[in-house]
Backbone as CSV, one residue per row, in Angstrom:
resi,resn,N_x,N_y,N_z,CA_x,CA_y,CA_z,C_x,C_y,C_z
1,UNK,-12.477,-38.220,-13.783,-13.164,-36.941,-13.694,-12.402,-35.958,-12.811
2,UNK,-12.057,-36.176,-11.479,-11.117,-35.730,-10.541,-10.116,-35.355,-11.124
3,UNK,-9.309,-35.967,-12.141,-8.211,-35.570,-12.577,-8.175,-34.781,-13.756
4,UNK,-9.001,-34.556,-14.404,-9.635,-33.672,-15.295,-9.939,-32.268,-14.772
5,UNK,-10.371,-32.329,-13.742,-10.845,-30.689,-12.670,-9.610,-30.338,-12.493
6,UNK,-8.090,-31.097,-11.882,-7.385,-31.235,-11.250,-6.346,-30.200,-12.414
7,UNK,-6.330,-30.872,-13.534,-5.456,-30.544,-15.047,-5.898,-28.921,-14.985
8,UNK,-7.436,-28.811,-15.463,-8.295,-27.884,-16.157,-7.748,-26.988,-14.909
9,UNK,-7.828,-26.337,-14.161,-7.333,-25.162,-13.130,-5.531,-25.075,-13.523
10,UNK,-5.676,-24.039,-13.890,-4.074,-23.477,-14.553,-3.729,-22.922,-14.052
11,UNK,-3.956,-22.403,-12.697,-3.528,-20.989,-12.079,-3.243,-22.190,-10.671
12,UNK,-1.945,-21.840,-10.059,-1.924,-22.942,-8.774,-1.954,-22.086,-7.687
13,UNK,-2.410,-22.084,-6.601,-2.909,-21.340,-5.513,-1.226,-20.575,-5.015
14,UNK,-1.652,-19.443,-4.563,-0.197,-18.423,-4.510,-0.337,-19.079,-2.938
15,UNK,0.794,-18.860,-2.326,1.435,-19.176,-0.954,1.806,-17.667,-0.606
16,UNK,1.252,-17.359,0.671,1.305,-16.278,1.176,3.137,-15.781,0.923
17,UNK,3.625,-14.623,0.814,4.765,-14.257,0.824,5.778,-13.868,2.257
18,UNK,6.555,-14.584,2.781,6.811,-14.480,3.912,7.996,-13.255,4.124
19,UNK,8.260,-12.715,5.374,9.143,-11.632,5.270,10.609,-11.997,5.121
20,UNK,11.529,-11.670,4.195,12.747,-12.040,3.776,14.034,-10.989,4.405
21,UNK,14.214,-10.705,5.229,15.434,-9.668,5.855,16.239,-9.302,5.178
22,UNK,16.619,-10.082,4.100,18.030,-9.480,3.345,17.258,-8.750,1.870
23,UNK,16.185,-9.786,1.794,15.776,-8.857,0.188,14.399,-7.741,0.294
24,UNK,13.497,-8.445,1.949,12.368,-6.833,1.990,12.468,-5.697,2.638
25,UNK,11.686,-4.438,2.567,11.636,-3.498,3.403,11.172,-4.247,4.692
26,UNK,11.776,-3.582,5.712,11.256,-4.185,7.321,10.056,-3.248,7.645
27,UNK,9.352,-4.288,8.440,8.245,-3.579,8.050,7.948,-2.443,9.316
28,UNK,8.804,-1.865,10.170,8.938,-0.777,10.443,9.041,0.231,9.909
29,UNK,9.994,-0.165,8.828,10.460,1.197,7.878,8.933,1.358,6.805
30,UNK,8.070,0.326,6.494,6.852,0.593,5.841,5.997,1.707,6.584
31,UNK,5.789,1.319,8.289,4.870,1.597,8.626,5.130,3.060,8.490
32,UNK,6.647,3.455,9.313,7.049,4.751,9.379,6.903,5.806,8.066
33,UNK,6.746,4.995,6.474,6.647,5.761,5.484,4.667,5.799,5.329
34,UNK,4.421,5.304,5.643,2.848,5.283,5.686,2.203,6.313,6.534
35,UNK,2.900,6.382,7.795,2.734,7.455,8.587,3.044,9.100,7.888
36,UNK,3.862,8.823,7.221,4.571,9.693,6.496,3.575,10.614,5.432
37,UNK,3.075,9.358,4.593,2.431,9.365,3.583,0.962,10.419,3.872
38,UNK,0.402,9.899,4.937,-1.045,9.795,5.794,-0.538,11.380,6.188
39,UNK,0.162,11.726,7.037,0.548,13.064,6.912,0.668,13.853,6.197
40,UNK,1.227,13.616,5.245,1.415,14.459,4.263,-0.072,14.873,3.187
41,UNK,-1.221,13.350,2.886,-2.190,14.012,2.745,-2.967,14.782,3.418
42,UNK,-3.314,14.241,4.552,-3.795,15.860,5.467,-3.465,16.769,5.131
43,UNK,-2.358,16.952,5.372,-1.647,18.438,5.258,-2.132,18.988,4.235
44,UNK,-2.018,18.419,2.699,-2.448,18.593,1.343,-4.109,19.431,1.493
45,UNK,-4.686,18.656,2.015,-6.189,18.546,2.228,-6.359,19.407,3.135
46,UNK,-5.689,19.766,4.004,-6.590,20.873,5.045,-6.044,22.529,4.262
47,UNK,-4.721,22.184,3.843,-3.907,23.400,2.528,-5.142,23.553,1.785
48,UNK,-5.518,22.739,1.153,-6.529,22.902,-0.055,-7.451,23.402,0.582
49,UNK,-8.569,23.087,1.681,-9.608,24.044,2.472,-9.804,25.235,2.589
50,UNK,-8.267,25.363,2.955,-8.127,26.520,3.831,-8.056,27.794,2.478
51,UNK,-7.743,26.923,1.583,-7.293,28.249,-0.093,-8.644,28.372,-0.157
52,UNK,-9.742,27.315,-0.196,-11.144,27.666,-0.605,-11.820,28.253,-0.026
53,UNK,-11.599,28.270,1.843,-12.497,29.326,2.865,-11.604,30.432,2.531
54,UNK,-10.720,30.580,2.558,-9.752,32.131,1.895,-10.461,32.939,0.901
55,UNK,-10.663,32.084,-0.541,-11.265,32.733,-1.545,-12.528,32.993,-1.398
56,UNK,-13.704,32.182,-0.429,-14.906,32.352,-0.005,-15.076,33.658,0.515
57,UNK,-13.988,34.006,1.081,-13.956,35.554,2.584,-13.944,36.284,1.410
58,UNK,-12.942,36.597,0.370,-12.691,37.685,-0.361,-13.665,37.713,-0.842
């Protein structure tokens, strides 16, 4: 029976992915583009506000 449950599961449990130096981004350089990212929507988003209290005044 055990070995029947054992067969029947086809998918084998993933192993966390560990950090590789020569083949990943370091994860400085992630954080620094995230920061990046996170900035740049603000910016987007308070731009966009500011067009809609603009057109509100006129």
């Amino acid at each position: 029976m055990a070995e029947a449950q054992k067969r029947s599961s086809h998918t084998p449990l993933k192993r966390r992915q560990r950090f590789h130096p020569k083949r990943d981004v370091r994860p400085a350089v992630l954080a620094k583009a995230n920061r990046l990212v996170l900035w740049v929507a603000a910016f987007i988003g308070l731009t966009f506000l500011a067009i809609i209290i603009l057109q509100a005044m006129l």
